[in-house]
C-alpha positions in Angstrom: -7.4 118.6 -11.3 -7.9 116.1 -13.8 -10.4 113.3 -13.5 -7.5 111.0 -13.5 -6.4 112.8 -10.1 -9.7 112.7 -8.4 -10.2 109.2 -8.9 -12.9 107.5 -6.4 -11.3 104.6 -5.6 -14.8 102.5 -5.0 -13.5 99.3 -3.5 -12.8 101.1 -0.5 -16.5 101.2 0.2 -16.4 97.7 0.5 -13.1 97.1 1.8 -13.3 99.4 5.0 -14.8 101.0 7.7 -14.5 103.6 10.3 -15.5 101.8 12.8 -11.5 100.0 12.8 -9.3 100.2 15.6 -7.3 103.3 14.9 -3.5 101.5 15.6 -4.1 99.3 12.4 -5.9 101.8 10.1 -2.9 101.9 7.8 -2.2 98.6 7.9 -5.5 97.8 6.6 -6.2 99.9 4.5 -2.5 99.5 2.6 -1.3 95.8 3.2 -5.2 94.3 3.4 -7.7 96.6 0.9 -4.5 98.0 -1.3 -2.3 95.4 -1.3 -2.5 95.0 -5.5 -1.5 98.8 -5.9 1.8 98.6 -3.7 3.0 94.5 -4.9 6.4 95.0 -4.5 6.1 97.2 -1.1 3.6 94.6 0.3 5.9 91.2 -0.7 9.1 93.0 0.2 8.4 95.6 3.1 11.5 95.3 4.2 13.3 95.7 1.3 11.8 98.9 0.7 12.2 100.0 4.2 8.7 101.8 4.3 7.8 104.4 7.2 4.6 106.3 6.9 2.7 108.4 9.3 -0.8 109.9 7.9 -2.5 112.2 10.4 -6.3 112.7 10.4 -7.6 116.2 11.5 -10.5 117.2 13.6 -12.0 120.5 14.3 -13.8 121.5 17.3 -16.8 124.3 17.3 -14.2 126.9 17.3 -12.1 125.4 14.8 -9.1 124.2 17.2 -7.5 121.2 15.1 -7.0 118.0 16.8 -4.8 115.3 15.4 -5.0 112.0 15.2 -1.6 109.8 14.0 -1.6 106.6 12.1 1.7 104.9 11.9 3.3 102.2 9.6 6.8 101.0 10.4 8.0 104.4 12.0 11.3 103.1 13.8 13.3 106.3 15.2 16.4 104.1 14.8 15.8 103.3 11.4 17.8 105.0 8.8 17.1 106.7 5.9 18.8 109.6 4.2 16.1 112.8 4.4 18.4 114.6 1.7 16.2 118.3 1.0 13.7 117.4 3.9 16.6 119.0 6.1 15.6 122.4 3.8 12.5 122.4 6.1 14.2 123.5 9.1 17.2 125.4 7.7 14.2 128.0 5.8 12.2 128.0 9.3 15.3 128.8 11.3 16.7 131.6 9.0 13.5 133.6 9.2 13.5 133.6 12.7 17.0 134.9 12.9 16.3 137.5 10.6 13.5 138.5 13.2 16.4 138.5 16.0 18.2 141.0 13.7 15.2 143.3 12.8 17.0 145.8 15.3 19.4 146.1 12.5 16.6 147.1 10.0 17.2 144.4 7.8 14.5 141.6 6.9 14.4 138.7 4.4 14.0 141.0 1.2 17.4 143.0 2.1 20.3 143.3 -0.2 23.1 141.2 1.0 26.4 140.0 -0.5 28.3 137.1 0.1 32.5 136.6 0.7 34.6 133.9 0.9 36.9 133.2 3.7 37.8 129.2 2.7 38.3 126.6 0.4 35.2 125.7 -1.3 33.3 129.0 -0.8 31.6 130.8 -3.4 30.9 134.5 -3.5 27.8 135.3 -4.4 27.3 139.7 -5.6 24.6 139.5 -8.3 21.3 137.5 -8.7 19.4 137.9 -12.4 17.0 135.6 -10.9 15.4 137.6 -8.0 12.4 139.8 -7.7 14.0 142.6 -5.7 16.9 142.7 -8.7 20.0 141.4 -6.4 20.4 138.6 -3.4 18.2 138.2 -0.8 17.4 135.9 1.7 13.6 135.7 0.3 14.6 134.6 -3.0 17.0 131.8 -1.5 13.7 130.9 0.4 11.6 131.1 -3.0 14.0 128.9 -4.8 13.9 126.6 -2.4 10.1 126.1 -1.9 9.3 125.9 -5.4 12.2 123.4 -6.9 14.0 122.6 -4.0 17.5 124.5 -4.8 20.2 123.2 -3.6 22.6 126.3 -4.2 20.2 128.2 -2.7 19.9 125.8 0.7 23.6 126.0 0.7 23.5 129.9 1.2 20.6 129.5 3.8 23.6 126.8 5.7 26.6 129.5 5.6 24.0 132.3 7.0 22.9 129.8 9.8 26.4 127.8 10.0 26.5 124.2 12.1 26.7 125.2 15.4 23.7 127.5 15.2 21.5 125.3 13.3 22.0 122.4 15.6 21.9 124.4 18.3 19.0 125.8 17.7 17.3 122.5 16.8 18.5 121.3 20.3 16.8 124.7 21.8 13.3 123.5 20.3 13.7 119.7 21.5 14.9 118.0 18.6 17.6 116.1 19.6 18.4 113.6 17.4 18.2 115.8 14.3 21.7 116.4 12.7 22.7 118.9 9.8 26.0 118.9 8.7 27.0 121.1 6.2 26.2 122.2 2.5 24.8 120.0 -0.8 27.9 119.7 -2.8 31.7 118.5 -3.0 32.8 120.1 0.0 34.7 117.7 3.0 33.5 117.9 6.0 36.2 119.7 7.4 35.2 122.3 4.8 31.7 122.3 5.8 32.9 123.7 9.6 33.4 127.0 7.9 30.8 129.4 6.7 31.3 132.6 4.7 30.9 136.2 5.8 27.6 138.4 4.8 26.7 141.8 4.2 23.0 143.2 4.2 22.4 146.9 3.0 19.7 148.9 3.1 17.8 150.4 -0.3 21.0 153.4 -0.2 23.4 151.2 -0.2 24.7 151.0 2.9 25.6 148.4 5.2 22.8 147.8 8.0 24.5 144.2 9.2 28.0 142.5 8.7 28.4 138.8 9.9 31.9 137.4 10.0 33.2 134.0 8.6 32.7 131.5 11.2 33.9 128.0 12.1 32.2 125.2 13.5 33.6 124.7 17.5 31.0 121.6 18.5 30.4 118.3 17.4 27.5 116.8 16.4 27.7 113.2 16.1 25.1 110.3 14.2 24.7 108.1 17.2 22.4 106.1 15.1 24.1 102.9 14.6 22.6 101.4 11.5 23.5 104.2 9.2 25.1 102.0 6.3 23.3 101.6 3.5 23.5 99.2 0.3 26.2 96.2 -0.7 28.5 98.6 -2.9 28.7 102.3 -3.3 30.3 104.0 -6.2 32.8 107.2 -5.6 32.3 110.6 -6.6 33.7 110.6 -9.5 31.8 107.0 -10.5 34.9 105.3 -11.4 35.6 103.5 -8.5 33.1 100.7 -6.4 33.5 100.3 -3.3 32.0 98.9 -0.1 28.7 100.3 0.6 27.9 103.8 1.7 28.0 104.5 5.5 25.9 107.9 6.3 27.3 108.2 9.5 28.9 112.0 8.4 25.6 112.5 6.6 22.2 114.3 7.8 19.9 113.0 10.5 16.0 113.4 10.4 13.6 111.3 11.9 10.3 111.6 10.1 8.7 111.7 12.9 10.7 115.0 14.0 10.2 116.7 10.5 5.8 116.0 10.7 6.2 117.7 14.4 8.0 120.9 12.4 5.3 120.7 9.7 2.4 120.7 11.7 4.1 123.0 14.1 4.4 125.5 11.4 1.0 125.7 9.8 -0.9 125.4 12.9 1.0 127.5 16.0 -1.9 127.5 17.9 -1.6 123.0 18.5 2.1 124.3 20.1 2.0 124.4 24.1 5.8 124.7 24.2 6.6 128.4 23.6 10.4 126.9 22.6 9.3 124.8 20.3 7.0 127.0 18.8 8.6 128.8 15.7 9.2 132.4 16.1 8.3 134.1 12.6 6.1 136.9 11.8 2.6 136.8 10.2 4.0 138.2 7.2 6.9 135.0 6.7 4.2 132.4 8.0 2.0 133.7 4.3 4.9 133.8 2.7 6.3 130.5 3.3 2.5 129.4 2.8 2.1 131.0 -0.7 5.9 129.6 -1.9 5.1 125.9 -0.7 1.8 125.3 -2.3 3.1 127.2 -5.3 3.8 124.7 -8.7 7.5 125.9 -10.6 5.0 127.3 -13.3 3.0 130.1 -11.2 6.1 131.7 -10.5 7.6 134.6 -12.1 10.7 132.3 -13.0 10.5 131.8 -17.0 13.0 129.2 -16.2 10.6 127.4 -14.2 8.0 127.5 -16.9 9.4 125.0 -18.4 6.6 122.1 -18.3 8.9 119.3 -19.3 11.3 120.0 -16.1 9.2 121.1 -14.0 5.7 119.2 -14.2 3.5 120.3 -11.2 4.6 117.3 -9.4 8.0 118.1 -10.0 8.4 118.2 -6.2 4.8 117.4 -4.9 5.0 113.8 -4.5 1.7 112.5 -2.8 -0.9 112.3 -5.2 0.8 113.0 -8.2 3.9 111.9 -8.6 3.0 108.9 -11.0 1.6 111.7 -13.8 2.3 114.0 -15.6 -1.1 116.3 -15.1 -1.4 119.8 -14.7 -3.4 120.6 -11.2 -6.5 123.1 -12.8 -8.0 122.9 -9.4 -7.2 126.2 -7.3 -8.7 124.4 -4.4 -6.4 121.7 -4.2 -3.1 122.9 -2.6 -0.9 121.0 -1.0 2.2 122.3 1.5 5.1 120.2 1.6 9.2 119.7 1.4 10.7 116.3 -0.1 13.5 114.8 -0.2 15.5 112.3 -3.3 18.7 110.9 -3.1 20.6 107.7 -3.3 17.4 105.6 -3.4 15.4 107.6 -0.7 12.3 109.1 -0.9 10.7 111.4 1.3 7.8 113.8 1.7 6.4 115.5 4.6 2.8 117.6 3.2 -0.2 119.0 4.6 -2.9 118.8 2.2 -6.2 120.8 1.8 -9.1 121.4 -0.5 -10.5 124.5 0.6 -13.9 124.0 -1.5 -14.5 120.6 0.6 -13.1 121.0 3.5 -10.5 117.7 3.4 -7.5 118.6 5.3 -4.9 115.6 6.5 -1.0 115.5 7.0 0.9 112.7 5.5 4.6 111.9 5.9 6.5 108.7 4.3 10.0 107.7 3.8 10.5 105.2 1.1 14.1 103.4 -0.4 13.9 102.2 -3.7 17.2 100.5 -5.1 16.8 97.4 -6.5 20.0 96.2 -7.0 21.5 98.0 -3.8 24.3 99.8 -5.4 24.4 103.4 -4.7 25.6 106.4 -6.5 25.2 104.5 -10.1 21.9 106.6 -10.9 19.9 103.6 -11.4 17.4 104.1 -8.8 13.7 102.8 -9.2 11.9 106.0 -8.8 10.0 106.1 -11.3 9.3 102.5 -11.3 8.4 101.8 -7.5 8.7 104.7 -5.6 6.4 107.4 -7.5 4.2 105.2 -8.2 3.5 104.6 -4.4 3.4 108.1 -3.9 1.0 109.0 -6.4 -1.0 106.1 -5.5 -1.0 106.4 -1.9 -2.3 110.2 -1.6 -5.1 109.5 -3.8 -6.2 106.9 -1.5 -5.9 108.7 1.5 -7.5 112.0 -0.3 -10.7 110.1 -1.1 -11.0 108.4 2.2 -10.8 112.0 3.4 -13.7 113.2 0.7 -15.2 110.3 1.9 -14.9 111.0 5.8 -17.8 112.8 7.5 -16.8 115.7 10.0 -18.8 117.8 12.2 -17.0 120.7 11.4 -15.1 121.9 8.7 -12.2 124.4 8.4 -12.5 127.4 7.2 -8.9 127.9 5.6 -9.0 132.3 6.8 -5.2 132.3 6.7 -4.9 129.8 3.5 -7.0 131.6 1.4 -5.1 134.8 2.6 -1.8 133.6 2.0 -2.6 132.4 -1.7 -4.7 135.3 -2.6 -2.1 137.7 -2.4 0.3 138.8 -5.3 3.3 137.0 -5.1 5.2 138.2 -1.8 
């Protein structure tokens, strides 16, 4: 990483100690020492509707993690629009279906094809794209880890459908968490209907056929503050109109979507067998490899493309505000995000397997300036990267900074990104 990246901020020797209560540690450290980097966020923190939840991690003699949360303005009932955060979930709970239907002798590098049995349904027969040569439910995943696909979420939805992605979030205790349908055009009367699959084994044959299915439950916002902005523009941008209510649109605490993330990458923190996901060793390093990867160390040419697809192309936290290529091998950070209508969201667990930092950091930022939405003028790169550039450095170097009596030793990290591309 450049020395740009790894940046000691110095004041924070001066500015802070460990010896603060832990329930203001954020608050201190962002509003009191850091107040000039964040001037907007700090004048306006309303405005900008900040939640943020960084979570230290300690490790005992035998290396058990234990977490310990910091908080800024984490309101359950606040509102803000998680847009491909939701892809978390959606990848976590197709590969533990596929495990369900291993009795079938199909996995997530299987040939399948997909019909259409409704308006707006595609079919989807050949993939130039993939590794294996034709679909698979392993280059949807792939796709969606490493630029955050939207076509390819949409497939992961209509293998799922609503009622059993809901359902199954329900199962594991997440009850407030709502996901509605696909990332397009489609109404929501549209979105109740899901298309019909085929998976074949090497031969050609077919191993498993799912039918078309429809949507039979409801599955309501019951948040009440789900409009956003003073005017909203129409699809087709021709129209304004009053602003944008969310109420038909996805629901996902960030508190809920730091309990997946730290759920998934360390199992063994998970008392509740229900909540715990159900995915092989195998998926667990492959979702690990996929999520740390940058667009550019895949075998995508298309994602070679450095002026698209930057390393922090979708890695927010640390680097969103350059434009610097990561040399570091050490540095690796797992994460999803989410960017739409003015919202920004990440959810990441971050590591540097030389040093030993290791921390979790969540945020959920809205950036729109003049509160219209759907006009594409959204201050992104003005406020919001910024912040999130800015912001992981400073909680990396406190990390770099912070003494621990043990350190991890990364076993199944440095397994899962050793290996040839899964």
């Amino acid at each position: 990483m450049r020395k740009s990246i790894l940046f000691v901020f110095f004041i924070l020797i001066t500015t802070f100690t460990f010896s603060q209560e832990k329930a203001n540690l954020l608050d201190s450290l962002i509003f009191q020492a850091y107040k000039d980097s964040f001037p907007n966020i700090n004048a306006n923190p309303e405005q900008y509707q900040l939640q943020m939840i960084y979570v230290q991690i300690d490790r005992d003699s035998i290396g058990f993690p234990h977490f310990t949360y910091h908080k800024i303005g984490v309101d359950r009932e606040k509102f803000f629009y998680p847009a491909s955060l939701i892809k978390l979930p959606t990848v976590l709970l197709s590969l533990e279906k596929l495990k369900e239907l291993e009795k079938f002798h199909i996995d997530k590098y299987s040939k399948l094809k997909i019909g259409t049995s409704h308006t707006c349904q595609e079919s989807f027969i050949i993939d130039t794209t993939s590794m294996e040569g034709y679909p698979s439910i392993a280059n949807f995943i792939r796709k969606i880890l490493l630029v955050s696909d939207n076509k390819s979420y949409n497939r992961l939805y209509e293998f799922l459908g609503r009622d059993e992605i809901n359902n199954r979030l329900r199962e594991k205790g997440y009850e407030e968490v709502i996901i509605p349908g696909r990332f397009n055009s489609c109404t929501d009367e549209e979105d109740l209907y899901t298309n019909p699959f085929w998976f074949y084994d090497e031969g050609g044959s077919n191993m498993y056929f799912q039918p078309a299915k429809k949507s039979t439950q409801n599955f309501y916002n019951k948040n009440k503050n789900t409009v956003v902005g003073t005017a909203f523009y129409d699809e087709d941008k021709r129209s304004l109109i009053e602003a944008k209510d969310f109420s038909n649109k996805a629901i996902f605490p960030l508190e809920d979507a730091l309990q997946m993330m730290t759920d998934f990458v360390f199992p063994e923190t998970v008392t509740d067998s229900a909540r715990r996901w159900d995915i092989s060793v195998h998926d667990r390093y492959f979702l690990l490899q996929y999520m740390s990867m940058y667009p550019r160390q895949s075998s995508y040419e298309k994602y070679h493309n450095y002026e698209k697809y930057e390393d922090s192309y979708k890695k927010y936290f640390i680097i969103a505000d350059t434009k610097d290529t990561i040399y570091d091998d050490d540095f690796k950070f797992f994460n999803v995000v989410g960017l739409s209508y003015g919202f920004t969201c990440e959810v990441a667990y971050v590591v540097n397997i030389r040093t030993g930092v290791e921390f979790f950091l969540a945020a959920a930022l809205y950036t729109n300036d003049d509160n219209v939405l759907n006009n594409d003028n959204y201050d992104y790169h003005k406020v919001a990267f910024p912040f999130y550039g800015k912001l992981g450095r400073i909680i990396y170097e406190m990390e770099t900074a912070r003494e621990k009596e043990y350190l991890p030793e990364f076993k199944e990290i440095k397994m899962a990104t050793s290996i040839r591309q899964l």
